[in-house]
C-alpha positions, 0 to 999 in steps of 0.5 A, a space after each residue: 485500534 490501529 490497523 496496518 497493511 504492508 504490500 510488497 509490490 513487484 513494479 516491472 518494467 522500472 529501470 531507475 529509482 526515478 522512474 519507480 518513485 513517478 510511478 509510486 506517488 500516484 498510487 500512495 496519493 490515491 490510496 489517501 484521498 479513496 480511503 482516507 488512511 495515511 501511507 507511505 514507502 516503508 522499505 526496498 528505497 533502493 530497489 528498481 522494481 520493487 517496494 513495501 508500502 504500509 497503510 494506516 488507519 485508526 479506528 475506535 472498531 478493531 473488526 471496522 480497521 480490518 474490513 477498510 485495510 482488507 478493501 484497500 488491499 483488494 482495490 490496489 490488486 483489482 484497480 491498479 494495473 502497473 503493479 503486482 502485489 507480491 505479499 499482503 499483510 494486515 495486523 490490528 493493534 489494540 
């Protein structure tokens, strides 16, 4: 099974794509080393104060993708306070 979550992320206050990647890797750096998934930047590059970022992870338990990429969905909402989750969304492949 593989799961992914896309966030769209609202990050005020960024006035250069400079200053929006300084403020994006320590978030995607942190998600990989807390829950051992693999994410990156997927869309809005080119966009100041906003991006789309997906997590991956595979697991052999559909229902076990789901519950990790849920809690990582509520960490970054609860734990990481520069940036709003603007969309959250979770789809298992089998």
């Amino acid at each position: 099974m593989l799961g992914i979550l896309t966030l769209h992320l609202h990050i005020p206050g960024c006035k250069s794509l400079k200053e929006k990647r300084r403020r994006l890797k320590p978030l995607l750096t942190r998600l990989h080393k807390e829950f051992n998934i693999s994410v990156a930047e997927m869309d809005l590059q080119d966009v100041w104060q906003s991006a789309i970022i997906g997590c991956a992870v595979v697991s052999n338990d559909g229902a076990q993708a789901q519950r990790t990429l849920q809690t990582v969905a509520a960490w970054v909402e609860t734990n990481w306070y520069d940036m709003t989750v603007v969309n959250e969304e979770i789809e298992i492949i089998a």
